[in-house]
C-alpha positions in Angstrom: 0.0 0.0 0.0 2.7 2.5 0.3 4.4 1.6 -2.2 1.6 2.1 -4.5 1.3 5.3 -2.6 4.7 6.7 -3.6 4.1 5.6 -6.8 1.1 8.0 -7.1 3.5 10.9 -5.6 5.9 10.8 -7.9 3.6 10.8 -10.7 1.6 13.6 -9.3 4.8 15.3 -8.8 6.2 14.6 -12.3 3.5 16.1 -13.7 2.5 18.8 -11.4 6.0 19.8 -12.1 6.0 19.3 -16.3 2.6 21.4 -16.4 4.8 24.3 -13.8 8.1 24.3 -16.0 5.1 24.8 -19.0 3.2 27.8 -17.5 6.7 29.2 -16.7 8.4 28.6 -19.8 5.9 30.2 -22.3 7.1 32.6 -24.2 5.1 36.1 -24.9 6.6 39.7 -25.4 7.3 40.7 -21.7 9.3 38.2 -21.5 13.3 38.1 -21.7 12.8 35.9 -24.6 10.0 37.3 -26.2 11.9 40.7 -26.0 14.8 39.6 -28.1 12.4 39.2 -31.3 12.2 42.0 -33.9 8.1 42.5 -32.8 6.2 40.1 -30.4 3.0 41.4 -30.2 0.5 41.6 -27.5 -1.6 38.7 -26.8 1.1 36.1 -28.5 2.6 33.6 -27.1 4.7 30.3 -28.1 4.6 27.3 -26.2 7.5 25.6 -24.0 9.2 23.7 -24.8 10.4 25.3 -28.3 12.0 23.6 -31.0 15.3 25.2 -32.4 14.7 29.5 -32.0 17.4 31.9 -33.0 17.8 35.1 -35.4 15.1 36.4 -33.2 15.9 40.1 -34.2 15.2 39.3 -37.9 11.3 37.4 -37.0 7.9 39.6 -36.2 5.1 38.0 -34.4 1.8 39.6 -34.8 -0.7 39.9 -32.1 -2.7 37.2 -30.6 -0.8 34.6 -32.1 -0.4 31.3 -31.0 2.9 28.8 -31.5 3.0 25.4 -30.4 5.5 23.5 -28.7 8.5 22.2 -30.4 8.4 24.7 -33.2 11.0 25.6 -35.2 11.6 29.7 -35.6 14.5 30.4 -37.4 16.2 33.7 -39.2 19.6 32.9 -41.0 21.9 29.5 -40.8 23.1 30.2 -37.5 22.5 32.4 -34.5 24.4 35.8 -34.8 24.5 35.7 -38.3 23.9 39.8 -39.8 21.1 39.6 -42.3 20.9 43.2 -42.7 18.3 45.9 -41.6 14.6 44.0 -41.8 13.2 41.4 -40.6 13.2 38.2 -42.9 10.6 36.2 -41.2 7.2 37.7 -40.8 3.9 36.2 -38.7 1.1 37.6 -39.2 -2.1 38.2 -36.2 -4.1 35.7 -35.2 -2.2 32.7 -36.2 -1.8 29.2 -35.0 1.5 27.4 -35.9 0.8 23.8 -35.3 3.1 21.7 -33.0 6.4 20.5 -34.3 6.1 23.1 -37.0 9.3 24.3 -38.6 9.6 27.9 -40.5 12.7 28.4 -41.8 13.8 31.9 -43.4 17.0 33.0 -44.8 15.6 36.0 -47.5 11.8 36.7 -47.4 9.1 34.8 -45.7 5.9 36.6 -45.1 2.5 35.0 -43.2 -0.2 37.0 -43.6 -3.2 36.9 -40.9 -5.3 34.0 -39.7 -3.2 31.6 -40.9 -3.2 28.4 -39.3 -0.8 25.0 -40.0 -1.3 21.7 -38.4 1.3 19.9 -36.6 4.8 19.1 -38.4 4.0 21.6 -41.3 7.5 22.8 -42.7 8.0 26.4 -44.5 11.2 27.5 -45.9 12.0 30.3 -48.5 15.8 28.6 -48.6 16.7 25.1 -50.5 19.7 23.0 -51.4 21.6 23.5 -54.8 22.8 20.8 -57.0 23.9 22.8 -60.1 27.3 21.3 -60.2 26.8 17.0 -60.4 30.3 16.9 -59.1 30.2 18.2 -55.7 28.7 17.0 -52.7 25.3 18.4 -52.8 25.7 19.8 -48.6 28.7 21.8 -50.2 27.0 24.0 -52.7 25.3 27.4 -51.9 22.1 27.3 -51.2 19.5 28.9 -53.3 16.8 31.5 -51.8 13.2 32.6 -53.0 11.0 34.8 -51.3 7.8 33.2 -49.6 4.5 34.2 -48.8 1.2 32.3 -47.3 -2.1 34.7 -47.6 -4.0 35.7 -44.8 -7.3 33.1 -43.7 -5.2 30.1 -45.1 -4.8 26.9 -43.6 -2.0 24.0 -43.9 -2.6 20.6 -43.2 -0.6 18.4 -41.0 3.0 17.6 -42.4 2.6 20.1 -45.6 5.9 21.4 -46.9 6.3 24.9 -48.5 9.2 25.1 -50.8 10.9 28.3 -52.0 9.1 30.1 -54.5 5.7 29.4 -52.8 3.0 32.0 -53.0 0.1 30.9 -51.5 -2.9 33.3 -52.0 -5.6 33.8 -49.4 -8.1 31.4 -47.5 -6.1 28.6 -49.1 -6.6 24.8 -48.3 -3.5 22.7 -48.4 -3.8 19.0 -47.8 -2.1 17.2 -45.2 1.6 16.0 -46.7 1.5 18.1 -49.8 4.4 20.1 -51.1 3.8 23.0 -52.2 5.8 25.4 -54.6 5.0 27.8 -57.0 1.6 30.0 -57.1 -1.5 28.7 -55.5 -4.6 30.7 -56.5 -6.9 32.1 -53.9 -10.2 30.5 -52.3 -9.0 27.2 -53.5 -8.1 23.2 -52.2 -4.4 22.0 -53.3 -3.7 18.6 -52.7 -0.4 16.1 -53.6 3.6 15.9 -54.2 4.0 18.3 -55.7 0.6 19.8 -54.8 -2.6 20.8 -57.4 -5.5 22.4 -57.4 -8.4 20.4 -56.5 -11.1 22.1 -56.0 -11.7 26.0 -56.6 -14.6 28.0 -55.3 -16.3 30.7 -58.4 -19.3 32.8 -57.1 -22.8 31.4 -57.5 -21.2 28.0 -58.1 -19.3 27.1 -54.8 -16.8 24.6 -53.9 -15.9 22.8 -57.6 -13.7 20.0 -58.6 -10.9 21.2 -60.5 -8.1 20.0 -62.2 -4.3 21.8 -62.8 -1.2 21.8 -61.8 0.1 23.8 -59.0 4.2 25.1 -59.8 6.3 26.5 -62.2 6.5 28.0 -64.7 2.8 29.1 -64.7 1.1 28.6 -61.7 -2.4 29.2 -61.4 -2.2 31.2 -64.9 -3.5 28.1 -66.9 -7.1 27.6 -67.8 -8.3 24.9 -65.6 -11.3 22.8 -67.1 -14.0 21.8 -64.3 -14.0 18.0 -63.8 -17.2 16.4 -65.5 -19.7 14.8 -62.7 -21.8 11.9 -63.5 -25.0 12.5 -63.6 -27.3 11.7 -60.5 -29.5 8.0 -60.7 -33.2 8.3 -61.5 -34.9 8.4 -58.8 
């Protein structure tokens, strides 16, 4: 019996303690760490624990915005680097970035308001180069290209956003789709690499569609409305 007693004491205490060193470690911007960002607005806060933060001078965190544990917030390769006079990595109000999340900037990467991502989603405006087949792909410069996600927008668990992306406004994008190139606004991309699925037009709602989503002309090609089969008799 007091064994199992203890038992139930150290768990209480375990956790009692886990849920303290949460409360305490939460980050908003009256806090030492919050006050090391560029702008951390009011009503914001991220999570504790974090996931790998640094370059904090170059990121700008609207108001009333909400980042989960274990995210990833990251301005530059590695912390102290200079990357000049404006912030690189913008968030806009009212946001939700999932748990896990990583969002990676090196050049230009905007969030506009009301966006949320699931957990695990990963945005980067910075990608690999492997121009020269000779050397080790790690050893050539990376390539930048600026970013932006559109307010009202949502990303589904473990999307990726690839340089280049610019996703317009109250955009759906499927769970474990990558996304690069344009993505029209009020539409549904889905898939690797991600298309438009379903678009909504005025008077007609929510439509099937079919197109690809990426280069060289994203969103700028006619896309022809999916044929339905007809409904049974009744």
């Amino acid at each position: 019996m007091k064994a199992a007693w203890l038992r139930q004491l150290r768990w209480r205490a375990a956790h009692w303690g886990w849920e303290a060193a949460q409360r305490a470690g939460a980050v908003t911007g009256d806090t030492p760490a919050g006050q090391r960002f560029a702008a951390f607005g009011r009503g914001s806060m991220a999570a504790f624990p974090p996931g790998s933060v640094f370059g904090e001078h170059w990121i700008t965190v609207g108001e009333d915005t909400l980042i989960g544990a274990f995210v990833t917030l990251s301005a530059g390769m590695v912390p102290g680097q200079d990357l000049g006079p404006v912030p690189v990595l913008r968030i806009g109000d009212r946001c939700v970035i999932g748990r896990g999340g990583h969002v990676v900037a090196h050049h230009s990467l905007v969030i506009g308001d009301d966006v949320f991502t699931g957990p695990y989603v990963y945005i980067t405006d910075q990608n690999h180069s492997y121009a020269d087949p000779d050397v080790p792909i790690g050893r050539q410069m990376p390539v930048n290209a600026a970013v932006r996600i559109g307010s009202g927008s949502w990303l589904g668990a473990g999307a990726v956003v690839l340089p280049g992306a610019c996703i317009g406004r109250n955009v759906v994008i499927a769970a474990g789709s990558v996304v690069r190139g344009t993505v029209p606004d009020r539409c549904v991309a889905a898939g690797v690499p991600a298309r438009v699925v379903r678009a909504y037009a005025p008077g007609d709602g929510w439509s099937p569609l079919s197109g690809r989503v990426g280069p060289p002309l994203a969103g700028t090609e006619p896309v022809k409305r999916v044929a339905q089969p007809a409904d049974p008799p009744g």
